[in-house]
C-alpha positions in Angstrom: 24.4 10.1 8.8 24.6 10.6 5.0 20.6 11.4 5.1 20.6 13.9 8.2 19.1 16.8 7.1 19.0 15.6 3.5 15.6 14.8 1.9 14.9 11.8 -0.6 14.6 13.0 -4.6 11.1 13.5 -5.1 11.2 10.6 -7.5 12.2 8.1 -5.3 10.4 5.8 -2.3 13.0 4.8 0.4 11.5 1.5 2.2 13.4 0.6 5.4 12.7 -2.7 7.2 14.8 -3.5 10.5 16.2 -7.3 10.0 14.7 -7.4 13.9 13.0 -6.2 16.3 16.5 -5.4 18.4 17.6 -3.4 15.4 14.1 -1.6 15.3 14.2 -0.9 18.8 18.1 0.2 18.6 17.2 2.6 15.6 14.6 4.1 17.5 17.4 4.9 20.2 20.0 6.4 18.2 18.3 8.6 15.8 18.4 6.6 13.0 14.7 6.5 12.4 14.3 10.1 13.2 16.7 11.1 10.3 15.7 8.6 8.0 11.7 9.9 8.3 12.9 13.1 8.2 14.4 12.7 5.0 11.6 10.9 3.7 11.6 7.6 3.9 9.1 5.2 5.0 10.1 2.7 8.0 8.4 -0.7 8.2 7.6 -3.5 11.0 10.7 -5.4 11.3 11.7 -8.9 9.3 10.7 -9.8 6.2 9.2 -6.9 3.3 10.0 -5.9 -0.5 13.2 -7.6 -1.0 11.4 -11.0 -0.8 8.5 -9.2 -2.8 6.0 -8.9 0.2 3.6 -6.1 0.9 5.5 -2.4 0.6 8.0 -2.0 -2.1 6.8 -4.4 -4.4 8.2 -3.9 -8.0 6.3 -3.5 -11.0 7.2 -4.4 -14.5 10.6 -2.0 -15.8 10.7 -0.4 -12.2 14.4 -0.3 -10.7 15.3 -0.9 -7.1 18.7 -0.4 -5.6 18.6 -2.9 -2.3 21.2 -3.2 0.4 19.7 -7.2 0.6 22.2 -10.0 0.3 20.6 -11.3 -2.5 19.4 -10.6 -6.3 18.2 -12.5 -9.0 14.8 -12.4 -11.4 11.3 -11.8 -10.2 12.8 -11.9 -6.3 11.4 -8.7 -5.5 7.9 -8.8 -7.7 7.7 -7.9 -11.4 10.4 -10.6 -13.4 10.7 -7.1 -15.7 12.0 -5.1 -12.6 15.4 -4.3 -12.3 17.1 -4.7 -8.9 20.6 -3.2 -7.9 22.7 -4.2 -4.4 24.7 -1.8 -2.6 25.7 -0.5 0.7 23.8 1.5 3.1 25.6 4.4 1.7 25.3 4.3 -1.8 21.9 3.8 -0.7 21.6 6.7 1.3 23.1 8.5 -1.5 20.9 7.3 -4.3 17.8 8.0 -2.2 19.4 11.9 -2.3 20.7 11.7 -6.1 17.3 9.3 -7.5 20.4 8.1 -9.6 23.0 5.5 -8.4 25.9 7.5 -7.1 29.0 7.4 -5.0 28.4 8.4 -1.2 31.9 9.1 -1.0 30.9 13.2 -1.0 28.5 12.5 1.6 31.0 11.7 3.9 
């Protein structure tokens, strides 16, 4: 909701990657995907991706990531000299619209 009819700052790349196929297919449904394209951002095949450092969205050296993943420690995401960030889907969401980290709380 925070990204419908928002688009991404043009120096950030939004990667979303469905935990499952259900959640894919449930997505497509409700309009989540729909927004999230439109804003920008770039939907991958479900399970794992970037935040275990595979194919799209791997870090380079000094690049920063903010990741709603569970988990965060050194090199997980590519580059040992990348910088990774957790938060919510919402500071997420309102990152993506900021390219800064920032409260979603206006978004609301």
């Amino acid at each position: 909701g925070i990204l419908k009819g928002k688009k991404i700052h043009p120096k950030i790349r939004m990667i979303v990657t469905p935990g499952s196929g259900l959640v894919y297919r449930e997505a497509l449904k409700d309009g989540t995907f729909e927004a999230l394209v439109e804003s920008g951002a770039l939907i991958t095949s479900p399970g794992c991706g970037a935040c275990v450092g595979l194919h799209e969205g791997v870090l380079a050296d000094g690049e920063v990531c903010l990741a709603t993943q569970p988990r965060n420690f050194m090199g997980r995401m590519g580059s040992p000299k990348s910088f990774i960030y957790l938060g919510s889907p919402a500071v997420a969401a309102a990152t993506a619209i900021e390219g800064k980290i920032a409260d979603p709380r206006k978004y609301l």
